[in-house]
C-alpha positions as CSV (number, residue, x, y, z in Angstrom):
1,X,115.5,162.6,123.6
2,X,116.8,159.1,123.8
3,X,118.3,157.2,127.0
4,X,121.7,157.4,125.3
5,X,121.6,160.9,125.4
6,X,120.1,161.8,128.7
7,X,122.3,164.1,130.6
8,X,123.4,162.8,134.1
9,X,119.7,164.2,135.6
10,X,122.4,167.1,135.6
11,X,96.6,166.2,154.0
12,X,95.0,169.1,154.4
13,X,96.0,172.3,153.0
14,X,99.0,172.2,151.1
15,X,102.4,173.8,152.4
16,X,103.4,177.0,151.3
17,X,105.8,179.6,152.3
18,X,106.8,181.9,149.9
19,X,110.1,184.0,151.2
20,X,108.7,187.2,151.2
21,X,106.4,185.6,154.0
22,X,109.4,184.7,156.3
23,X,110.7,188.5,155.8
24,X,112.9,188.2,152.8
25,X,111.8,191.2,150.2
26,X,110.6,189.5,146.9
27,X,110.3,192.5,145.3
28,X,110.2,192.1,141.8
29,X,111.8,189.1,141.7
30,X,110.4,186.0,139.3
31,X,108.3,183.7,141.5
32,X,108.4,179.8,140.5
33,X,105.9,177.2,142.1
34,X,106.1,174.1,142.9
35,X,103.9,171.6,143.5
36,X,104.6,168.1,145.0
37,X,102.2,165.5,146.4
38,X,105.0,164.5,149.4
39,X,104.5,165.9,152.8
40,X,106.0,168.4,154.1
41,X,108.2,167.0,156.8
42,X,109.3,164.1,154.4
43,X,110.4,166.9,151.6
44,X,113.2,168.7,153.2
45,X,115.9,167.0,151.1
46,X,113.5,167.4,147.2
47,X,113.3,170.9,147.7
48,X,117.5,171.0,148.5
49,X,117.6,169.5,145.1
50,X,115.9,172.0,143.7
51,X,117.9,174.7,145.2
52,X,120.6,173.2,143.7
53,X,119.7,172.6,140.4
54,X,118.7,176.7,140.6
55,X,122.3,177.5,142.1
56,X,123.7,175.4,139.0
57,X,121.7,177.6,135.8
58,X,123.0,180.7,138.3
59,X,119.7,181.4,140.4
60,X,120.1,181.5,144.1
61,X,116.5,181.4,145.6
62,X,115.5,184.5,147.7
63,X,118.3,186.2,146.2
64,X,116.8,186.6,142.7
65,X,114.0,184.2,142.3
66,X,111.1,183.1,145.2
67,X,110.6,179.4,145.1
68,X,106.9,178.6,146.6
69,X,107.0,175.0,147.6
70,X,103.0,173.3,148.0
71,X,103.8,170.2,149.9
72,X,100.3,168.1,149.1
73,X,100.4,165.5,151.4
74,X,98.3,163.5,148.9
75,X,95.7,165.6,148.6
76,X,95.9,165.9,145.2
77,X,92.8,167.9,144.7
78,X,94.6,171.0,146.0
79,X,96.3,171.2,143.0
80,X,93.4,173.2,141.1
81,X,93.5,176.0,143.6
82,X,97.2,176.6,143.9
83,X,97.3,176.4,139.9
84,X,94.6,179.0,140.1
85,X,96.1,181.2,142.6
86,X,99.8,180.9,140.3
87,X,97.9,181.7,136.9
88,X,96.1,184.9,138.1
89,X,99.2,186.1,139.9
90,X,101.2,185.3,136.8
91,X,103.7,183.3,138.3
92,X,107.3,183.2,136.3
93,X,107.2,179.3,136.0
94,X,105.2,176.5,137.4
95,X,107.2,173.1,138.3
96,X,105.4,169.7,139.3
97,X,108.5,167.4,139.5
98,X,107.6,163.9,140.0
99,X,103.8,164.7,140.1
100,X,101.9,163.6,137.4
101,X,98.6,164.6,138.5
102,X,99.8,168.0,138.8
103,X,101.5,168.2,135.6
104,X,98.4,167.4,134.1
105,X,96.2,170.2,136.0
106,X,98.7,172.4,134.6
107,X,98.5,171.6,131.1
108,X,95.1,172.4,131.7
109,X,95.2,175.4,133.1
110,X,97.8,177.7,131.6
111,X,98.9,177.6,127.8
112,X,100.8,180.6,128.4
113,X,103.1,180.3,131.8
114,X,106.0,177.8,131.4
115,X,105.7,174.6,133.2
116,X,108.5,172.1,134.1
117,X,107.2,168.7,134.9
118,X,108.4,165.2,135.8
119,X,106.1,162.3,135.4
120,X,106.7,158.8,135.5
121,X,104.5,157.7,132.0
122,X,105.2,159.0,128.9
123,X,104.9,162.4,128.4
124,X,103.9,162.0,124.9
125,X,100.9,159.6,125.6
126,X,99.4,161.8,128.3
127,X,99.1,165.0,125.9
128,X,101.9,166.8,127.6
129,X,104.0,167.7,124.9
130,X,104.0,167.0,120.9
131,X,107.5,164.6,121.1
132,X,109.8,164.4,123.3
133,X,113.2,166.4,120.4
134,X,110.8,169.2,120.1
135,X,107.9,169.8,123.0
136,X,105.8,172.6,121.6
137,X,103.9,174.9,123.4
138,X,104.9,176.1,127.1
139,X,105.3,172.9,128.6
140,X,109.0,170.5,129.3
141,X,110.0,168.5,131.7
142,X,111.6,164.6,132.7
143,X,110.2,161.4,132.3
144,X,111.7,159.2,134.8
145,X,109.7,155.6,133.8
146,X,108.7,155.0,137.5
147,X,105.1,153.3,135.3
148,X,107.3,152.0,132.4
149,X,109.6,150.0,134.9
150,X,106.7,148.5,136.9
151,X,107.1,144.7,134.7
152,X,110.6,145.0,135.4
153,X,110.0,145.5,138.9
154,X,107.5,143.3,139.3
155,X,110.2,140.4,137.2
156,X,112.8,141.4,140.1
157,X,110.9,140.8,143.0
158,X,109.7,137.1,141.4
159,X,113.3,136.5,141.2
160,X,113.9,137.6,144.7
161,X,110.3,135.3,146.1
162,X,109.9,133.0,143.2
163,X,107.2,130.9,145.7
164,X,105.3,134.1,146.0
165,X,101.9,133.5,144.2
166,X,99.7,136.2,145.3
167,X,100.4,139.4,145.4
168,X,98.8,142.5,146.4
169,X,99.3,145.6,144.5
170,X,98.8,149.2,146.1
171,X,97.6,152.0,144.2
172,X,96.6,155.7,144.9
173,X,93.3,156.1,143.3
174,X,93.5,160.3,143.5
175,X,96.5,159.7,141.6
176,X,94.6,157.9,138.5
177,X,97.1,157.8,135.4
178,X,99.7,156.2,137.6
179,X,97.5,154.0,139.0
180,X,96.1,153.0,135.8
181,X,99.6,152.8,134.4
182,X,100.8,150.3,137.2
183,X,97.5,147.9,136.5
184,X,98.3,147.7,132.7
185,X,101.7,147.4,133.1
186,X,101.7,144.5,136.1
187,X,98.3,142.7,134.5
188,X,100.2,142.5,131.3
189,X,103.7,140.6,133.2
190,X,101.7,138.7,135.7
191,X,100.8,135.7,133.9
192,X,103.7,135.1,132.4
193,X,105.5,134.6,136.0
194,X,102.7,132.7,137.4
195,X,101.2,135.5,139.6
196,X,98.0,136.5,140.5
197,X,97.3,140.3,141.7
198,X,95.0,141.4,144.6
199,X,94.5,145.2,144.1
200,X,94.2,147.1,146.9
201,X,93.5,151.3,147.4
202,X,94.3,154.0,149.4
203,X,94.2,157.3,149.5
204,X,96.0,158.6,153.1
205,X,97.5,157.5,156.5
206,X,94.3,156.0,157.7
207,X,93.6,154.2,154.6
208,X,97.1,152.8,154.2
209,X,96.5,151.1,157.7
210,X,93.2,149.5,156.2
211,X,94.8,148.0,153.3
212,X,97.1,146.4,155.0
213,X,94.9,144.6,156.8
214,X,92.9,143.6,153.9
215,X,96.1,142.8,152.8
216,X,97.0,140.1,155.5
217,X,93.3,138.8,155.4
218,X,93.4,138.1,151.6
219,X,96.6,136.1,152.4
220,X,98.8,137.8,150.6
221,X,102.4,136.9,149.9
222,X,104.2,139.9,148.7
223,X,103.1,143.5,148.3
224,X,104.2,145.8,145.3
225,X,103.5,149.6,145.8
226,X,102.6,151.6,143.2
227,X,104.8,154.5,142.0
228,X,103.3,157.4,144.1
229,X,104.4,160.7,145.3
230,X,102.3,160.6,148.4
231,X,103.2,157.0,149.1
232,X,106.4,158.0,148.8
233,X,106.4,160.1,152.0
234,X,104.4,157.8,153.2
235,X,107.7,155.4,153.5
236,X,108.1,154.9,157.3
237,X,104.4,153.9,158.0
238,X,105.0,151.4,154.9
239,X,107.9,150.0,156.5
240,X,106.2,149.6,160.1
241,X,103.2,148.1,158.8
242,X,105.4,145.7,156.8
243,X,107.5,144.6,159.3
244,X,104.7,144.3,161.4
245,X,103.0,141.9,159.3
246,X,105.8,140.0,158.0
247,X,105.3,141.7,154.0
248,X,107.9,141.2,151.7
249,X,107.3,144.5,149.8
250,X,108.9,146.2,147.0
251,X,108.9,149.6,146.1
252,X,110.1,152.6,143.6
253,X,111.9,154.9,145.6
254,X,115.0,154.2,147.8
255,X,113.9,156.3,150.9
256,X,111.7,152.8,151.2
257,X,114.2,150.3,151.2
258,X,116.4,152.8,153.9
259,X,112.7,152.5,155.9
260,X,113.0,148.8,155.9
261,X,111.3,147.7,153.3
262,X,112.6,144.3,151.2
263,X,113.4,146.3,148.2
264,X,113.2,149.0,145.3
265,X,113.9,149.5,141.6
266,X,113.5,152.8,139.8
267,X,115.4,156.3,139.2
268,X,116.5,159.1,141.6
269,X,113.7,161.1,142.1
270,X,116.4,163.9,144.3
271,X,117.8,164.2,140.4
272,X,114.5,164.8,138.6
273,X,113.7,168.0,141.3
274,X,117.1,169.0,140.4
275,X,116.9,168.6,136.6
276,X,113.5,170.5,136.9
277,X,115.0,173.2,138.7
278,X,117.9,173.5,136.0
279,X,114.7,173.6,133.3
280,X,113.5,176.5,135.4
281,X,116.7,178.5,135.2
282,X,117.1,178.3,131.4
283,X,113.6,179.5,131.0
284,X,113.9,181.9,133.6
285,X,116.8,182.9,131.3
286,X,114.6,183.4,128.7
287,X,114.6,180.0,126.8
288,X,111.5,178.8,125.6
289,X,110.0,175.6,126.7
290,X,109.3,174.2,123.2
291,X,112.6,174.4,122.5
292,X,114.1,172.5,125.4
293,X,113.7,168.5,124.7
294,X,112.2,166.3,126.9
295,X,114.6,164.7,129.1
296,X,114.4,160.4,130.3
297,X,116.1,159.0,132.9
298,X,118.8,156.6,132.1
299,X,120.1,155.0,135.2
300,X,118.1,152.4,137.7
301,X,119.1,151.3,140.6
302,X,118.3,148.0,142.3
303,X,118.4,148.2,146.1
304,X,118.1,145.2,148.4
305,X,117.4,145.7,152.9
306,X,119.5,142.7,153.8
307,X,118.2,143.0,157.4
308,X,115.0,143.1,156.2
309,X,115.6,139.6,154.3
310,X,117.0,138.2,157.1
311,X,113.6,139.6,159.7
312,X,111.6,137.7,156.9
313,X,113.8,134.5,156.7
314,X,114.5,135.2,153.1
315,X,117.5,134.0,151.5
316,X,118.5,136.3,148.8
317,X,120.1,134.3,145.8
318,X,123.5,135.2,144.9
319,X,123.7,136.2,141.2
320,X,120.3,138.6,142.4
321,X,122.8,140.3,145.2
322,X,125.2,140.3,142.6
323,X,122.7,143.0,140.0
324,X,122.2,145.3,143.4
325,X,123.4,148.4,143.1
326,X,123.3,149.1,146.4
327,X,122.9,146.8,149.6
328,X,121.7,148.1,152.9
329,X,123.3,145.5,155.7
């Protein structure tokens, strides 16, 4: 499905509490799983979106549907066990919004139960579906470009430090395709904006901490984080660490930018649990997955911390605060 025709996106052990554990009968209701790599704590508001987008195809969870949320923290390699657990119960539908990794693993393990995913490369390229019009098999979902955006990213945050020269990149390594995606899709812009990338890994809290060192030892001007879900969560330790150091760092999601960090560019990634959830409902309804087209986000937003500009001295040119969508004073 084209852009012009997308339709307004209408750790440890991983968290899971199905309602029948907190007392509610499940009976024989259809049970959908979800898997996301954000914490727990940090997820309250992703899985609200996805009661909505239920409560909009008519589904109101606990009511007639169980929604099992797995919160990974990061730790992707949970995902194989819940996916195994969901297959042998026979779960009614398996969602992995905004989780590449996981939409992946369940390609891989089910050809049979429906899965709803939302990955930020293309669909297509990764093997998830056969074209985007007409998906095939039991899998659907969103792209939402959080990989395909990365050069334009990385061109607005040259316009925003045009002397920044070096620049450290952060990337998730148990998160592979994305990471991989972000390397082509930075290498590829760099030289042609005079830049030169310092890579830099982690994997969790403690490693995030490390890398920022690194970071400051290497001399780094900026920092561009990679499109993550775990890094996502991860947005308040981002924000300290940047602050801390005196970072200019730009990111994809907005939580980051409402942390403190500089700025971020990218998609709603609220809208993409939602859309997922209104995927589940029609094929709870009894629509097949094949026959629902892949959908692609179609609106960006821009979003500039002007406190955070002034805390690093950074004088934001005017025809750049004039393409913000949003500006946080």
């Amino acid at each position: 499905m084209r852009r012009r025709d997308f339709i307004a996106m209408l750790g440890g052990t991983a968290t899971s509490w199905p309602l029948a554990a907190l007392g509610q009968p499940a009976g024989n209701l259809p049970v959908v799983t979800v898997i996301n790599a954000r914490k727990a704590d940090a997820a309250a508001a992703l899985a609200a979106e996805f009661r909505k987008g239920l409560s909009q195809s008519g589904f109101t969870e606990g009511q007639d549907v169980v929604v099992e949320y797995h919160w990974l923290d990061g730790h992707y390699e949970n995902v194989a066990a819940i996916l195994d657990d969901a297959v042998r119960r026979h779960v009614a539908v398996i969602a992995t919004p905004a989780n590449t990794p996981g939409s992946l693993a369940a390609k891989t393990a089910t050809s049979t139960i429906p899965v709803v995913f939302g990955v930020s490369e293309d669909p297509v390229a990764l093997g998830l579906v056969a074209s985007l019009a007409r998906p095939g098999g039991n899998v659907t979902g969103i792209n939402f470009f959080a990989s395909e955006i990365d050069a334009k990213r990385l061109g607005l945050m040259h316009e925003l430090l045009p002397r920044a020269k070096r620049l450290a990149v952060l990337l998730n390594p148990a998160n592979p395709s994305t990471a991989d995606a972000t390397v082509k899709a930075v290498g590829d812009a760099a030289p042609g904006l005079g830049l030169e990338l310092l890579y830099f890994k982690a994997t969790n809290a403690a490693e995030i901490d490390a890398a920022f060192a690194a970071i400051v030892l290497a001399k780094a001007d900026a920092l561009f984080v990679a499109p993550d879900g775990y890094f996502a969560s991860r947005s308040p330790q981002l924000a300290a660490l940047a602050t801390r150091d005196r970072l200019p760092t730009s990111d994809f999601v907005s939580d980051a930018v409402a942390a403190g960090l500089l700025m971020s560019y990218g998609t709603s990634v609220p809208d993409v649990f939602r859309q997922a959830a209104i995927y589940t409902g029609s094929i709870l309804k009894g629509v097949k997955p094949a026959d629902i087209p892949v959908l692609q986000s179609s609106k960006f937003e821009f979003i500039l911390n002007l406190q955070t500009a002034r805390l690093l001295s950074i004088d934001i040119p005017p025809t750049l605060l004039a393409r913000a969508d949003a500006v946080i004073e």
